[in-house]
C-alpha positions in Angstrom: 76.9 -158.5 28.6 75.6 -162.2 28.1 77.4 -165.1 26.4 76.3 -163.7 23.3 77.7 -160.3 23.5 74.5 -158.5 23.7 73.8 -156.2 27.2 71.3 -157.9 29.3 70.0 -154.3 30.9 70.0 -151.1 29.3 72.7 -148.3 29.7 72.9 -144.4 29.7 71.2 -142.9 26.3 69.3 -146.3 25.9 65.8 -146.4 25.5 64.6 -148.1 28.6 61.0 -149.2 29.8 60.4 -149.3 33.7 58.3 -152.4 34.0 56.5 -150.7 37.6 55.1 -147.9 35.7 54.8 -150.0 32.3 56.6 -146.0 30.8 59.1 -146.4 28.6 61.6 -143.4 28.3 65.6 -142.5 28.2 68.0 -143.9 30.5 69.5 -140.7 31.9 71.4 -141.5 34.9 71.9 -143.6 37.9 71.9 -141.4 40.9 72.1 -143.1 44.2 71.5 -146.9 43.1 68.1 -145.7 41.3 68.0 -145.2 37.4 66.5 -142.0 36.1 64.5 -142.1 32.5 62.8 -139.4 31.0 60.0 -139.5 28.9 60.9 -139.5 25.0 58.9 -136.7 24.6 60.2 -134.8 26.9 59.3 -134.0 30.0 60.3 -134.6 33.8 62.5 -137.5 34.6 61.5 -140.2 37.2 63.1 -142.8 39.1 63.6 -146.6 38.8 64.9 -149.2 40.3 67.5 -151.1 38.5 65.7 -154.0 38.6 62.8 -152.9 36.9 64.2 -151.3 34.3 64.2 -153.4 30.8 64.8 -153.2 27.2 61.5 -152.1 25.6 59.9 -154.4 23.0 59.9 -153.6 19.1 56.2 -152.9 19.3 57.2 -150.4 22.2 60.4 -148.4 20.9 58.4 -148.0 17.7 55.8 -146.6 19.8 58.1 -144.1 22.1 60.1 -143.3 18.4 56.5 -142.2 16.8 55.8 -140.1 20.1 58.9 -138.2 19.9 58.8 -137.6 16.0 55.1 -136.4 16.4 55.9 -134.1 18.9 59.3 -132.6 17.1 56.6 -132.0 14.5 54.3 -130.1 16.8 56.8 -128.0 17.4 58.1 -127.4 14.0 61.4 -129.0 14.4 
């Protein structure tokens, strides 16, 4: 945490972008010093490193929320 009581990197269940693939996706795990994030929508995980992993803009967890919601409509969930 910082000085002002917010996390500085994200943590499991977190929305998380990985700034070397510009993805952004769920913060899984963290499995041998890498962090594993899958894609909101589902799909196959892939790894990170820590130190590219980041808390997604506004304009980009609206953006991963609308792909999931779109997709659970798709579905018919």
């Amino acid at each position: 945490m910082d000085g002002n009581g917010e996390r500085s990197a994200p943590g499991i269940g977190d929305l998380a972008k990985d700034t070397a693939t510009n993805k952004v996706g769920i913060l899984m795990d963290k499995v041998g010093g890498r962090f594993l994030l899958r894609p909101v929508r589902g799909g196959k995980e892939w790894e990170a490193e820590p130190d590219k992993v980041e808390f997604p803009s506004a304009s980009e967890k609206l953006q991963a929320n609308n792909a999931a919601r779109n997709r659970m409509r798709r579905l018919g969930l």
